[in-house]
N, C-alpha and C positions, 0 to 999 in steps of 0.2 A: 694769833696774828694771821695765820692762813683765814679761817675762817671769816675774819674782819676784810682782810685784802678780796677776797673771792667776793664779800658783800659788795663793798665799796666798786670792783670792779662792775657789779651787775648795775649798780645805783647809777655809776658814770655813763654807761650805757644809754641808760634809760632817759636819765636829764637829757645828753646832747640829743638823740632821739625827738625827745616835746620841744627842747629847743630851737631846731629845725624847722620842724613842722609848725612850731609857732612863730615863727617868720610868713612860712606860706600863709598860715592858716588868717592872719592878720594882712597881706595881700588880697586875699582871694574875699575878706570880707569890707572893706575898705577900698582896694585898688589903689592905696596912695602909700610909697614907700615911707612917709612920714609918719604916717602911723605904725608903721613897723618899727622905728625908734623911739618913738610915746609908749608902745607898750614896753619893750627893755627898759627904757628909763622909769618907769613905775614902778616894775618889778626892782629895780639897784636902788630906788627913791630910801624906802627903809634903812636900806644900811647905809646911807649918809647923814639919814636922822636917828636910829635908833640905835645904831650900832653900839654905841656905851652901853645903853642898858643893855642891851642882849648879854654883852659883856660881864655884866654884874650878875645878872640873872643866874650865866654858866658857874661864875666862881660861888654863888651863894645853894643849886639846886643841886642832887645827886645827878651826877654826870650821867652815868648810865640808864635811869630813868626820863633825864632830861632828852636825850639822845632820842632812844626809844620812843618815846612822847612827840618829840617832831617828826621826825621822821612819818607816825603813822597819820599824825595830821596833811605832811603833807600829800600824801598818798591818799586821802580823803579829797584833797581838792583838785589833784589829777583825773580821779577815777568822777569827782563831779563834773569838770568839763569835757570829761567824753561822754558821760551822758546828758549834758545840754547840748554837746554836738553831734550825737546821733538823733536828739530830738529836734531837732533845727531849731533849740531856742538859744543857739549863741551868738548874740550880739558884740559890739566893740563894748561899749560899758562892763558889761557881763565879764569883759575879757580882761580889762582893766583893771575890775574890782579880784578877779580872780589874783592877775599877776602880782597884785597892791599885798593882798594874803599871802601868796607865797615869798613875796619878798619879806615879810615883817616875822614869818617861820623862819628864817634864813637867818635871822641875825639873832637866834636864839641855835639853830643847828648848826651853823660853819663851823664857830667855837667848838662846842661840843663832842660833834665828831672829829675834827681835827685833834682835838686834846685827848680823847676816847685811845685812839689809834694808838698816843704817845705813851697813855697806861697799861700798854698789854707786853711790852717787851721791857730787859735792865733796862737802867736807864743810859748806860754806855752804850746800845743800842738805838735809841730815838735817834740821831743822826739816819740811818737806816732806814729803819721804819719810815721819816719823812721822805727819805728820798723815793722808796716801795711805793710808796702814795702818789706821790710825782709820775710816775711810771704808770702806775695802775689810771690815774685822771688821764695823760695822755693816751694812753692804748684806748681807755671807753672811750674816750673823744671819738679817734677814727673807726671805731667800732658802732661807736653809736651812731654817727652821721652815715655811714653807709648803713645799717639798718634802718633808718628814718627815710630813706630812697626804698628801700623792698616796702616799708610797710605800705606808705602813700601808695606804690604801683599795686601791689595785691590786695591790701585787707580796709585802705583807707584812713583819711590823716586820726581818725579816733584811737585808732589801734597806736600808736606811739604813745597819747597819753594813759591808757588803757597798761603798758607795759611798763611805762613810768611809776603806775601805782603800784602795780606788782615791784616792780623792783626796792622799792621803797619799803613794802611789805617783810622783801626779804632781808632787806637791814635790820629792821622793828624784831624779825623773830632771832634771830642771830645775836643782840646785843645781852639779852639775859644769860647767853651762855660761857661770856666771856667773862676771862680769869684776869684782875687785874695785879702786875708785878707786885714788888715789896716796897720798892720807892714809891708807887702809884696809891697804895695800901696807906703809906705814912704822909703823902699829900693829900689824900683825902683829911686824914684829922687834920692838919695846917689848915682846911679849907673850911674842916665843921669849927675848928675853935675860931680861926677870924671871921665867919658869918657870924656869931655870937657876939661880936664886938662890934661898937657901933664904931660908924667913920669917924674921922678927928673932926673937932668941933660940935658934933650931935653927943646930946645926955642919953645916958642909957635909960630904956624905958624898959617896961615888961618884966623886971626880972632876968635879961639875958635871952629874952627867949627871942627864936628867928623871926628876922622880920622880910617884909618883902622889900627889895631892890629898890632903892630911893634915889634923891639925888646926891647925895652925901657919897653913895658910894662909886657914881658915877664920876662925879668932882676928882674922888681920891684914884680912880683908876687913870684917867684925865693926868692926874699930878704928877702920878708915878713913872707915866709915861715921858712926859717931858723934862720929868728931872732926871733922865737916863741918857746921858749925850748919846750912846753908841746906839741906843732904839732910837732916836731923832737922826740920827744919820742914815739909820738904815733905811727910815721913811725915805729922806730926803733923794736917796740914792735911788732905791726903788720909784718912788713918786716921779724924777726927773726919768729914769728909762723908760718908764709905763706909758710916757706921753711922747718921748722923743725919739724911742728907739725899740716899741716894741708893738706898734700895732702893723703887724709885717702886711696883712689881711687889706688895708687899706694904701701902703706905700710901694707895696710890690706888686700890688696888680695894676698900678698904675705904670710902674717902670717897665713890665714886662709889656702890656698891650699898651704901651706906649716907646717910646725911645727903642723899647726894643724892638719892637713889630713883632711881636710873637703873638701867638694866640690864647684864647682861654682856656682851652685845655693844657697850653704848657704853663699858666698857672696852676693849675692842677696839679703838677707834675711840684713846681715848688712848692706849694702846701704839703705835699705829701711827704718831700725833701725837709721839712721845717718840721713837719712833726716826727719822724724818724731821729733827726739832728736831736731834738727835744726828750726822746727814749734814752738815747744815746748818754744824752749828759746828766740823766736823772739816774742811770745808772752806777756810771762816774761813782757819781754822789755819794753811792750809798759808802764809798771805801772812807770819804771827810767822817772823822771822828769829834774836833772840835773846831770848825769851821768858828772865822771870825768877821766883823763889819768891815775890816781891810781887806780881808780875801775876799767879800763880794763886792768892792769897790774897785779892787784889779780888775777879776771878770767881769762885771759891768763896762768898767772902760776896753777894754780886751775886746768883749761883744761888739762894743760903741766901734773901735776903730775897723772892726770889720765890716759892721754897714758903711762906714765909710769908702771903705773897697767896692761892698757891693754895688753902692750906689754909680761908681766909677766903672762896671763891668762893660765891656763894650759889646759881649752879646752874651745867650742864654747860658751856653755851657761854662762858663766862667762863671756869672751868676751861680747858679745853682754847685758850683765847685766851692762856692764862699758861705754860701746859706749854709753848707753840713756841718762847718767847726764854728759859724754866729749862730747859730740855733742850738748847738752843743753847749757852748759857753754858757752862753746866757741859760741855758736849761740849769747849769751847774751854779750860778747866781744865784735863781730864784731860790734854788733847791737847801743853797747856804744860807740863804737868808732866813727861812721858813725856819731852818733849825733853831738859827737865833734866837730869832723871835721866839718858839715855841718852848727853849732850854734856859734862856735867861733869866728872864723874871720869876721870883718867889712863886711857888707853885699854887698860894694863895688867890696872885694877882694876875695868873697867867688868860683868865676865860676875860675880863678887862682890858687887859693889853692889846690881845685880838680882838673886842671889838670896839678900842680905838683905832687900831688898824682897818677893821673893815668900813668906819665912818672915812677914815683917809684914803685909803685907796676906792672906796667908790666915789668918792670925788673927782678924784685925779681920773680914774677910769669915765667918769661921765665929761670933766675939760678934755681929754685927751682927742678926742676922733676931732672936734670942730677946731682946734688950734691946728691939730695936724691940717685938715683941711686947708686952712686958712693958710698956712706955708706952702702944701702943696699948689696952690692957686695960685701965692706969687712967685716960687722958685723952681716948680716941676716937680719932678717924682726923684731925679739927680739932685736936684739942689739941697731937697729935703731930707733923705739920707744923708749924704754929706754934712751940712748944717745941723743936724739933730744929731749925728754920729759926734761933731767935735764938739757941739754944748755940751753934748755929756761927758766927751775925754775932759775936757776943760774945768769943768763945775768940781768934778770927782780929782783930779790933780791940782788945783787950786787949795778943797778941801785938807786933799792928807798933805802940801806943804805948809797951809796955815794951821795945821793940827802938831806939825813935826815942830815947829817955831814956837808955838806954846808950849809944848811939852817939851824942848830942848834944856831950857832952866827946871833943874831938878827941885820945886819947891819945899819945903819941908810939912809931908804929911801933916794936916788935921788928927789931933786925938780921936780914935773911932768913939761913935759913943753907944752909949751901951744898945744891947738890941739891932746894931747897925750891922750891916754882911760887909766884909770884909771885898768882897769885889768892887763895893763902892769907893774903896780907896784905892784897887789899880788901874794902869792906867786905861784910857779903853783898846780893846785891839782894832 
């Protein structure tokens, strides 16, 4: 698990690094911030479309080969656009088709390694581990984005993609050497015996033997998702903060260089603030042993009413006194949710689940920025915290009172039926 966290750290790096620079690098050939949004949306395009399969993909291939396997691919297509842009053959198309590639790697890696990470420790431990990861993504963030400033100033924007591959490299050789737990061990078989079995509704062909990733099993990841109220909730939770209460990037630099008359560099100052707070609560984290869809529904609204506050600040230092425990919160949110998600589902069905998740949340993450917009245009950078802060208290206390109201009449369980886990009959947390 060190050796994984140390990978992962360098990998984090390296993305925010080309991520960076592929902002400028998309200015400087364009000059139209519009196309700077065309490329990220190319790049998110896949996993709004592909995300299921990738999904099936991860639950049907060897994880750790599969891992290994993207990873080095993507590292193949970082280390090609620094050399079409040392050669000055990179164009916007060029760039497009690149970003189109690494997006459609992505919805076969996010899985992958995410679930990778959860194999290497007990499984009393993955609570942990998620949260280690959380820590490790934030720290590369601010590590990487200030590297992607040195490299541009000295070596040139080639050199971030250049280090993106290498980093990438160093995940690819790290992943053969890792030891996977005893629980991790006995989900691998749960994972080789259901690829063996076709999805409900399709005849077995072949004699049992493996087949490739179809729609059958896309449908049945799809299914299993929705017939899970507590993973529908957690979407719905997540989905509604994602858009109303967590693009701080685009609502607080409006509130600051606006209302507040502060300058850009004291957004700087609260970006820095936000991702500290975000350390902070992924730390927390790591102590949640079995975090539930209720306990990220508190912190969510928690988070929620403190942009409420913030949005109400009357100047910087205040602001930024609210940002360190809504940046912590919500760090502690996301951090329980990811558990969920990642310890819930049958360990068959867990590389599906994630990527129904990753079709749902690039969605929401591609509505997100133009709705906010679109609030911040008629309500301000005030009105829109506020207003986003109480849709989400609101949605989320509505929720668990129309939740307490069903489940107050004690009905008389359903006979389980055979084959069925027994958490499907209590009730959700």
């Amino acid at each position: 698990m060190r050796w994984w966290s140390a990978a992962n750290l360098v990998s984090n790096m390296g993305a925010w690094m080309q991520l960076t620079v592929q902002n400028l690098l998309v200015l400087q050939i364009t000059g139209s911030p519009a196309a700077t949004g065309l490329s990220l949306a190319v790049q998110a395009g896949p996993g709004l479309l592909l995300g299921l399969a990738g999904g099936a993909a991860v639950d049907r291939w060897p994880r750790k080969l599969t891992a290994m396997v993207s990873q080095t691919v993507l590292a193949g297509v970082a280390f090609c656009t620094a050399a079409l842009l040392g050669l000055g053959m990179l164009n916007m198309p060029v760039l497009l088709v690149l970003a189109a590639v690494t997006g459609i790697v992505n919805t076969i890696d996010g899985p992958a390694t995410s679930l990778l990470g959860n194999d290497l420790v007990p499984a009393e431990d993955v609570p942990s581990a998620i949260a280690l990861g959380s820590v490790v993504h934030s720290a590369g963030r601010l590590i990487g984005t200030a590297l992607a400033a040195v490299a541009i100033g000295t070596l040139g924007t080639s050199a971030a993609y250049v280090a993106n591959g290498v980093s990438f490299l160093f995940v690819a050789a790290v992943i053969p050497f890792l030891r996977p737990a005893a629980h991790a061990v006995r989900a691998t078989a749960a994972q080789v015996a259901a690829a063996r079995r076709p999805p409900r509704g399709e005849r077995k062909s072949g004699g049992g033997r493996s087949r490739a990733p179809g729609g059958g099993e896309v449908r049945e990841g799809l299914t299993y998702f929705l017939r899970r109220p507590r993973l529908v909730a957690l979407a719905a939770i997540t989905g509604l903060s994602s858009v109303f209460g967590r693009n701080y990037q685009l609502t607080l630099v409006v509130l600051v260089t606006g209302p507040l008359h502060a300058s850009q560099s004291d957004f700087g100052t609260v970006s820095t603030v936000l991702a500290v707070g975000g350390i902070a609560g992924a730390l927390l984290a790591g102590r949640m042993r079995k975090p539930s869809v209720r306990l990220v529904g508190a912190l969510a609204a928690g988070g929620a009413l403190l942009q409420v506050a913030a949005g109400l600040s009357p100047g910087l230092t205040v602001l930024i006194l609210l940002v360190i425990p809504m940046a912590t919160v919500e760090s502690l949110s996301d951090t329980a949710g990811a558990t969920v998600l990642q310890t819930e589902p049958a360990p068959e069905m867990r590389g599906r689940v994630l990527g129904v998740w990753r079709s749902a949340s690039t969605g929401w993450n591609l509505a997100g920025p133009p709705l906010l917009g679109l609030l911040l245009q008629f309500a301000g950078a005030r009105g829109a915290l506020v207003s986003g802060g109480l849709l989400i208290t609101g949605i989320i206390a509505a929720g668990y009172v129309n939740r307490h109201c069903i489940t107050g009449r004690r009905p008389i369980p359903a006979l389980r039926s055979a084959g069925a886990p027994l958490s499907e009959l209590a009730p959700a947390a």
